[in-house]
N, C-alpha and C positions, 0 to 999 in steps of 0.2 A: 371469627366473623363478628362485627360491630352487633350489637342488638338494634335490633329495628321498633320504631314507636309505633305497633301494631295490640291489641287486645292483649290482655297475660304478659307483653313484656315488663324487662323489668324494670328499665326506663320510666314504662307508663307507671306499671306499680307504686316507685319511689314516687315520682311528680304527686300522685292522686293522694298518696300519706301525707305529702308538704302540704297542698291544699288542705285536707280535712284536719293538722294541726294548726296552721292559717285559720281557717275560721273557726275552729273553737276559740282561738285568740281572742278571736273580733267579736264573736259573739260574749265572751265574759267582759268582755272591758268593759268600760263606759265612758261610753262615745260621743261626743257634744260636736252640732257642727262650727264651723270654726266661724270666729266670732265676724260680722260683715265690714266691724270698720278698724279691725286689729291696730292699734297702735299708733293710731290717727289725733291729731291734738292741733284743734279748728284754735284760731284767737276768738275769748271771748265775746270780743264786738266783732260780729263779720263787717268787711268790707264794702259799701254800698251797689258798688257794680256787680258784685255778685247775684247769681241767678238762684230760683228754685223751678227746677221742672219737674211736673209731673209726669211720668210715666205710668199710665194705666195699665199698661200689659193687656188690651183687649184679648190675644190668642192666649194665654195664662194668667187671668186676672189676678189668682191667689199670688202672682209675684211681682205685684206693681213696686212701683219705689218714686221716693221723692231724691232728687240728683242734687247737688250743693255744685253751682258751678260758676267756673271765674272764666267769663266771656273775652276776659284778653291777653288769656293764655293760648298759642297757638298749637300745641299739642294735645291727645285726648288723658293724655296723662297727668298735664296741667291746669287743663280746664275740670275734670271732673276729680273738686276736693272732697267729697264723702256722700253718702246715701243713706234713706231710711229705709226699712220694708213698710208695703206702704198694701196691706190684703186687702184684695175685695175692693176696689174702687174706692178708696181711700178717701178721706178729708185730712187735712193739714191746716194748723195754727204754728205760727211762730210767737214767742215768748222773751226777747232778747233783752225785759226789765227781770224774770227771772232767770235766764239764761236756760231757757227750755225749749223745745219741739214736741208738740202733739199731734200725734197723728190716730187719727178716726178709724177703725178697722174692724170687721168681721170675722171668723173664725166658724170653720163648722170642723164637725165634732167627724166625718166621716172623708174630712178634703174636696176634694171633685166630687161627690157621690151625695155630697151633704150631711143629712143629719142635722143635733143638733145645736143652733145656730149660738155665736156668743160675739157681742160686738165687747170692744175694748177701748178705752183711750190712754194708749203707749205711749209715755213719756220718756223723753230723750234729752241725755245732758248735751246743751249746743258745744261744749269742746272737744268732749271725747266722742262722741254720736253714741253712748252709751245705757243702755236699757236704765232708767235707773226706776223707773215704777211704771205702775198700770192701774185703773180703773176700771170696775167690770161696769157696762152701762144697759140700759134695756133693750133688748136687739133689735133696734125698731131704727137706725138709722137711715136716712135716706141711700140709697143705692141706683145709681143712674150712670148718663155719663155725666164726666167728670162737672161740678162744680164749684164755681168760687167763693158764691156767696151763701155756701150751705153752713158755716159756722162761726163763731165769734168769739173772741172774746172780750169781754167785759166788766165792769168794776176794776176798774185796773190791773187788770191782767188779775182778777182775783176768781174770777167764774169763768166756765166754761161752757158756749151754748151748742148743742146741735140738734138742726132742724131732723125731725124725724119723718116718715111716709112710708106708710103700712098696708093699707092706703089711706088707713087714720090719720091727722098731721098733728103732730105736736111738738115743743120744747123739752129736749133734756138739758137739766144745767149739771155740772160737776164744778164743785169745789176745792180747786187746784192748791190751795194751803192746807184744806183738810183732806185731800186727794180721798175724795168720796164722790157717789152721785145722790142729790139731793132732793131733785125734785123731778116730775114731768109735766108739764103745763099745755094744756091743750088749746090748740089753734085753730080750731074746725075750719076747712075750708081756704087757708091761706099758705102760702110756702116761703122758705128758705129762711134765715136770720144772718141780718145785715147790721152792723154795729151804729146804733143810736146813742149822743146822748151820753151819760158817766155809766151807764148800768140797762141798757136797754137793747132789744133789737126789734127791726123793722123789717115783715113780711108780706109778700105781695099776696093779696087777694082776690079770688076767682071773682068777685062782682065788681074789680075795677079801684078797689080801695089801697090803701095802707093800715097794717095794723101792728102799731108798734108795743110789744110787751115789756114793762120797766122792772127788774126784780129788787128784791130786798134785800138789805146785809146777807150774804150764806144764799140768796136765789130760792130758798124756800117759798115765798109768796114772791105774788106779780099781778102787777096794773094793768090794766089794756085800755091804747085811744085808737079808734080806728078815723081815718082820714075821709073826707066823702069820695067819692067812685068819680076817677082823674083819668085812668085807661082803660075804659071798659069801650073805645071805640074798637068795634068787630072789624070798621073799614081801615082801619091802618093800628093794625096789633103793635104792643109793646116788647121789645125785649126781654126772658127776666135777666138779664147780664147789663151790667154797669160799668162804670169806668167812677171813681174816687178820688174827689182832690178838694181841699180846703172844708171838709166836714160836707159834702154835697154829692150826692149819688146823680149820675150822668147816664138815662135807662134812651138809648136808641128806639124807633120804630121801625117797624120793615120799612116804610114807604120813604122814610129820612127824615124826621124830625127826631127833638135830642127831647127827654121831660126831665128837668134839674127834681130833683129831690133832696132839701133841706134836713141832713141827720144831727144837725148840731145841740137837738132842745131835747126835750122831754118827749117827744110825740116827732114822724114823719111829718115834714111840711111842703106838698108837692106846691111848684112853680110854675111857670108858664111856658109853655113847649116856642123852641125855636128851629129852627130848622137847619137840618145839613148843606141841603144842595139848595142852589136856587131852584125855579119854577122851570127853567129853560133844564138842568142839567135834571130834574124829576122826568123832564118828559120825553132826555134822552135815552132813561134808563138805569141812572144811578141810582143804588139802594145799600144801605148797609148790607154785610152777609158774614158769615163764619159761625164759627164755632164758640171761641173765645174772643168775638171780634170788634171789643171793648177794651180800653185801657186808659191811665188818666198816671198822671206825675206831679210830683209835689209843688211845679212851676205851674200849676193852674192850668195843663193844658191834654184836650181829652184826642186820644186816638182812635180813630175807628175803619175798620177795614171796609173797603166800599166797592162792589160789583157794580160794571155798568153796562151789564147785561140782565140788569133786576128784572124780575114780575112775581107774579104770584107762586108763590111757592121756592123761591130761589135763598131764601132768608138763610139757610143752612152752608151755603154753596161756596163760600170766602170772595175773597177779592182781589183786582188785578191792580190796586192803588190803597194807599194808607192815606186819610185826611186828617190831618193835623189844626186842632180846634183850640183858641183862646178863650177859656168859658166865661171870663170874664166881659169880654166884650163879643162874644157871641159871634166868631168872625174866623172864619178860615183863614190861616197863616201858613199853611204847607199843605202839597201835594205831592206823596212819594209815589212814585211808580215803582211795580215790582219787579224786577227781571223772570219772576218764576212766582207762581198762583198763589196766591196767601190763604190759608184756611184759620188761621188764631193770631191774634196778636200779645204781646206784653211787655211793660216798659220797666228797666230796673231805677232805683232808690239813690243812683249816685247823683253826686253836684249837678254833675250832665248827665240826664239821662238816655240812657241806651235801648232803641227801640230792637225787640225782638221779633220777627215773624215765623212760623209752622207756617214751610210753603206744603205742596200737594205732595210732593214726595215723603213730609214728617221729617224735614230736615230744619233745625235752625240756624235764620238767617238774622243776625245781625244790621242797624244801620245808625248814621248819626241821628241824633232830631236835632241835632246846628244845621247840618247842613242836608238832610238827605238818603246820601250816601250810604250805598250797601259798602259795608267794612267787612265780613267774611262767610261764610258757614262753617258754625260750628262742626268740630271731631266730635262732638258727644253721640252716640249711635241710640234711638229710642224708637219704640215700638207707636205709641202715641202720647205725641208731646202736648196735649189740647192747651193743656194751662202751663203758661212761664212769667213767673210775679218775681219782681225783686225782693233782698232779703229783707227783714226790719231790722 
């Protein structure tokens, strides 16, 4: 008679000894997990059409990541060329005068349960996506959703700034040649850091102002100009999200005016607000809206997602059209319609660039800005895509 896999036999026997030799195995070895971008070898200049997404992982934060991806590859294989881990709601710097990636991150001592807290800024070689240092920095980094303009860098790619909120606000710099952190500079009352200037950055301020911080060789010391109170109108709020092109931050209002902001000098030098819509499509209902629903390209020309089902409170909501702005001459030059709801927009770094949307599903949707035209949705699969910036 065959033995049967019942209690005491001897089938089970043998099996329960192979295991219990198994994991004594596993348990003396040492076990590393296996490395995220094995064997991987990026060219040192990326490609301009190339994307960076963020995925936050909101249902597992601790496993966010920044995606490296080639938007005119039609396979998920080809489009997604590498990844960072990217914990904790992450911030992200690119580096590509030292051929580096920073990425901002958290750490608690106990995982999911907490404990205690350690924020880092992990350095990545851009060809190999390879650990190659870290910086321990004050665990005081801001932690929200996602943000673009929570970090900078500065002095020529020689410092590193990030906005903190504790709910204290302050500046930490790290000094990426002497990969150390050096200082914390506090901001009472203002948020984010937006790159000013050779060595500075520029944060919005609860009374309506600008308050740009300028540091010194090493970021140890710093200056502060604050600008007088530009958006402190309560009846039509400011964005804090931008859009960037020619040294000049492009901050939307809910209600559809743009305020240019001057980051080219020494100190924020706000401008004269112009408006998105005319007075007839205002009072149709068009209003900016989104999440990330800002964007600007090196052609001087600003994006912005636009709902025209606006009112009060809809500022969050995305858009069912993308309006394409000249900022130089102040004048609308395109209107994209979406086939499917826009919640974030973002534009990549090539000759031409390529507009990308996060429609309502979190799927990204490619288009031309020559001509319009939806060109595909991406295979890249992501949890929340909010932010997608071209490489540097």
């Amino acid at each position: 008679m065959k033995d049967r896999l019942i209690p005491n036999s001897r089938p089970t026997r043998w099996l329960s000894g192979a295991v219990a030799l198994l994991m004594a195995g596993v348990a003396a070895a040492d076990f590393a997990p296996e490395p995220m971008n094995a064997n991987i070898s990026l060219p040192a200049s990326y490609p301009g059409h190339w994307l960076v997404v963020h995925d936050a992982a909101f249902f597992h934060m601790r496993e966010g990541r920044y995606l490296f991806v080639d938007p005119s590859a039609d396979t998920l294989g080809g489009q997604v060329r590498g990844l960072l881990s990217a914990d904790f709601i992450a911030h992200y710097e690119q580096s590509p005068a030292r051929g580096e990636h920073y990425v901002i991150e958290s750490f608690f001592s106990r995982g999911g349960r907490g404990g205690e807290r350690t924020d880092v800024v992990t350095i990545y070689d851009a060809a190999s996506l390879e650990v190659s240092d870290e910086v321990i920095i004050p665990p005081r980094k801001l932690s929200s959703m996602p943000e673009r303009l929570a970090t900078a860098l500065v002095a020529e790619d020689k410092l590193l700034v990030v906005y903190n909120f504790t709910p204290g606000q302050s500046l930490t710099v790290v000094d990426l040649e002497q990969r150390e952190f050096v200082a914390e500079h506090g901001i009472a009352g203002c948020s984010l850091a937006i790159p000013t200037g050779d060595s500075g950055v520029t944060s919005l301020c609860s009374d309506g102002a600008f308050l740009t911080t300028t540091f010194s060789d090493g970021g140890a010391n710093a200056a502060s100009v604050r600008s007088e109170a530009v958006f402190a109108d309560e009846s039509d709020p400011m964005f804090e999200k931008a859009g960037i092109t020619g040294g000049v931050a492009y901050f939307p209002t809910f209600k559809g005016d743009v305020l240019p902001v001057d980051l080219k000098g020494d100190a924020a030098l706000p401008g004269e607000r112009w408006s998105l819509a005319s007075d007839e499509e205002k009072a149709a209902g068009w209003r900016p809206g989104g999440w990330q629903l800002v964007a600007a390209d090196h052609l001087g020309r600003l994006y912005v997602l636009m709902n025209p089902n606006g009112a009060d409170g809809s500022h969050k909501d995305g858009g069912g059209e993308v309006w394409v702005f000249d900022v130089a001459a102040k004048k609308r030059i395109m209107r994209i319609p979406l086939p499917n709801w826009g919640i974030s927009v973002g534009v990549s770094n090539a000759e031409q660039p390529l507009l990308v949307v996060t429609n309502g599903e979190l799927k990204l949707e490619t288009y031309s800005t020559a001509t319009g035209e939806m060109e595909k949705t991406l295979a890249v699969s992501t949890q929340t895509p909010f932010i997608v910036r071209g490489v540097r």
